[in-house]
N, C-alpha and C positions, 0 to 999 in steps of 0.2 A: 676571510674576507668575502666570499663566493657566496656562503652561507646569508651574510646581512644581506646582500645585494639580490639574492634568492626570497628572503623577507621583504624586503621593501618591497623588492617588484609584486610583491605576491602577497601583499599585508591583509586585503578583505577578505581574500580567498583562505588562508590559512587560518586565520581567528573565525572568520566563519565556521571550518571545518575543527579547529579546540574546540570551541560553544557547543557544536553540534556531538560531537563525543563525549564530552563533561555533562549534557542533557541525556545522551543515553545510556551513558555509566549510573548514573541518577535514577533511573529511571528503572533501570536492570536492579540495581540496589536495591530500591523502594521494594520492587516484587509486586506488586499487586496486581490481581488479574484486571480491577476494574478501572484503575490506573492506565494499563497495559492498552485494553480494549479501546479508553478513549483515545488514547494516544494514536493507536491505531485506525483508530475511527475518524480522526481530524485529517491524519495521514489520506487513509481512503478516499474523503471525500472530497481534500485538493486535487488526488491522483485522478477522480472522477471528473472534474471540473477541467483537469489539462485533457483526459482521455476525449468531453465532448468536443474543447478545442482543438483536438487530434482528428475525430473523426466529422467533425465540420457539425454538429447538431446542436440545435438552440433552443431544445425546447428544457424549458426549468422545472419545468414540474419531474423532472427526471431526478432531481435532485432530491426531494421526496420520498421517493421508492425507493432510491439509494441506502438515505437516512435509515428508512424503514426495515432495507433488508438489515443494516450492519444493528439497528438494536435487534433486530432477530436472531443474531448472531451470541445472544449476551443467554438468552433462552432456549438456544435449541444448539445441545454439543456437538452435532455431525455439521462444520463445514461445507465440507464436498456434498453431502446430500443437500446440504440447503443452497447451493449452488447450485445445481442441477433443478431444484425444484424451480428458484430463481429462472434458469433461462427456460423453462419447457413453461413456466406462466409468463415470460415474456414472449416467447415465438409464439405462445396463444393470443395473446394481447395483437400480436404483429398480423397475425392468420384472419384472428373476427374482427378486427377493424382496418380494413382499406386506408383508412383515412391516416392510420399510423406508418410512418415509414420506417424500413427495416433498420437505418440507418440508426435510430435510437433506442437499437437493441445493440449497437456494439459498446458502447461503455460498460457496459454490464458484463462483456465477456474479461473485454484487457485488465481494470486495476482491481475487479471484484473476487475473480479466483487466484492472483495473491495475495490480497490480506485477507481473505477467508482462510487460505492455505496458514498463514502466517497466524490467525488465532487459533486456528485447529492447535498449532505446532507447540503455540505457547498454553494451550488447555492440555496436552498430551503430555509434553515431555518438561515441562517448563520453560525457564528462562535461558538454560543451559543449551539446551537447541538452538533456541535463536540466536546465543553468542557465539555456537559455533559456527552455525549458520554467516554470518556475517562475517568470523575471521573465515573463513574457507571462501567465499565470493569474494571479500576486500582482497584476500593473497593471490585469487585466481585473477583480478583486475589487475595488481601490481604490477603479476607475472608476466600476463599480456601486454602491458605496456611497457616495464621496461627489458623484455626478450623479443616484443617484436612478435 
């Protein structure tokens, strides 16, 4: 009886999170790295879009450069080096033009080195990483939530 009443209370939130498991079972199956990439790449550039409403910046055309780093991402295997390249031509961007404030260099820091991190992971070791990945942080959330 607890159980239905655990449902009902909790009907959009729970079938949200079936869909959203059933799309990444899907999606893990499939395999594809270009599949993957975009998936990732949509991922990113919502994560981008909350990170400049995080850090309060409005300018759009950041959105752009964003685009542009994650298809560079499709062409150049190192990740973390193309992260690093990323922020040392954004702190230049920041350094020769006054007119840019520093502030619309942090999007670039918060959701760009993990899903850079995260396609490195899935060009490296595959798909198997990342479902481990994902059972070992979902079991560390659990944990944490129901031990307290």
């Amino acid at each position: 009886m607890a159980l239905i009443n655990i449902y009902t209370d909790h009907k959009k939130r729970i079938d949200t999170a079936v869909l959203l498991l059933l799309a990444i079972g899907l999606i893990g199956y499939i395999n594809n790295f270009f599949l993957i990439w975009l998936v990732l790449g949509a991922v990113y550039l919502v994560s981008f879009y909350e990170a400049n409403q995080l850090f309060g910046v409005q300018d759009n055309s950041l959105y752009a450069y964003a685009a542009l780093l994650w298809i560079a991402a499709v062409f150049y295997p190192y990740g973390d080096d193309l992260f690093v390249i990323a922020m040392v031509v954004g702190a230049s961007l920041v350094a020769y033009k006054p007119s840019m404030h520093w502030k619309s260099f942090l999007p670039f820091i918060y959701p760009t080195a993990g899903m850079l991190f995260l396609l490195t992971l899935y060009k490296d070791y595959d798909i198997t990483a990342i479902i481990w990945l994902i059972a070992v942080v979902a079991g560390a959330d659990i944990g944490a939530y129901v031990f307290g």
